[in-house]
C-alpha positions, 0 to 999 in steps of 0.5 A, spaced: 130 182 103 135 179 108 141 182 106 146 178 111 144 172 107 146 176 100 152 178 104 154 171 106 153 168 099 156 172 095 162 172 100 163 164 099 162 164 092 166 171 090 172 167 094 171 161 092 171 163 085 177 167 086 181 162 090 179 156 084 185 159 080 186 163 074 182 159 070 176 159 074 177 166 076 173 169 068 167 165 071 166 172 076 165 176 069 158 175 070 158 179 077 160 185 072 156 190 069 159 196 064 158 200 070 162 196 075 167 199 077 174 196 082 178 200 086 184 196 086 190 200 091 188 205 088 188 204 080 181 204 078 177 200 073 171 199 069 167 194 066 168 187 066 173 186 061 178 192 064 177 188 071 177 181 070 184 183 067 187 186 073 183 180 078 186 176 073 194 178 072 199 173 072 202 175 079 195 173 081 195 166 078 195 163 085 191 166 091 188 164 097 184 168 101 181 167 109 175 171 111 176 173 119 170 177 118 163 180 114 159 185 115 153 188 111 147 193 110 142 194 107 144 199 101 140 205 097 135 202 091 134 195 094 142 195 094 146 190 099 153 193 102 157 189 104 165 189 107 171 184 108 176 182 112 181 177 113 188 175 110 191 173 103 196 168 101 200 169 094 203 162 090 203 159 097 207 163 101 201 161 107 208 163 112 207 170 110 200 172 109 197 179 108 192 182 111 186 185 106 180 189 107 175 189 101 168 193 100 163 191 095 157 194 094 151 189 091 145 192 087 140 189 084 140 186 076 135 189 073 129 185 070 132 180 074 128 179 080 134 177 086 140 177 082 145 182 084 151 185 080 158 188 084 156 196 082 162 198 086 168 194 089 174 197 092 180 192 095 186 194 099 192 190 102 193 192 110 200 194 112 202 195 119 
């Protein structure tokens, strides 16, 4: 398994597909399983439907997210975990980025021999 290359094409597509819009953003829900948990600055939710709601709140309509860096390690049960950093724009306001930090831990779909679902996923905004 080539676990960086896993990183690096989930990192585009997640990103991508976040930054597309609010409208785009529902298409994520297929990187979710009932299991799935976000831990969202500490509010935890679990299962599709309860996380695409928080990624897909209104204050959230417009965001643009750059990736200064990824890293990833092989994880347990043919699992990849990989973490992110870099700097988020809101509605715009590229003047005033936010620096973030975001952990995913990929595992395995069952039955679906190289797909990978988002078992656990933690972001959290970096305050300085």
């Amino acid at each position: 398994m080539d676990f960086n290359a896993i990183a690096n094409s989930f990192v585009s597509h997640y990103y991508t597909t976040f930054d597309s819009g609010i409208a785009g953003r529902p298409s994520l829900a297929s990187l979710y399983r009932p299991e799935s948990m976000l831990t969202w600055e500490s509010q935890q939710f679990q299962g599709p439907q309860n996380i695409l709601a928080q990624l897909t709140k209104p204050e959230l309509a417009t965001v643009k997210h750059k990736v200064n860096s990824k890293d990833a390690q092989p994880a347990p049960g043919g699992g990849v975990l990989v973490t992110v950093t870099g700097s988020l724009a809101v509605d715009n306001a590229f003047d005033k980025p936010m620096s973030f930090a975001e952990t995913f831990n990929l595992q395995p779909i069952p039955g679906q021999p190289g797909g990978f679902f988002i078992y656990n996923q933690i972001f959290r905004l970096i305050f300085t």
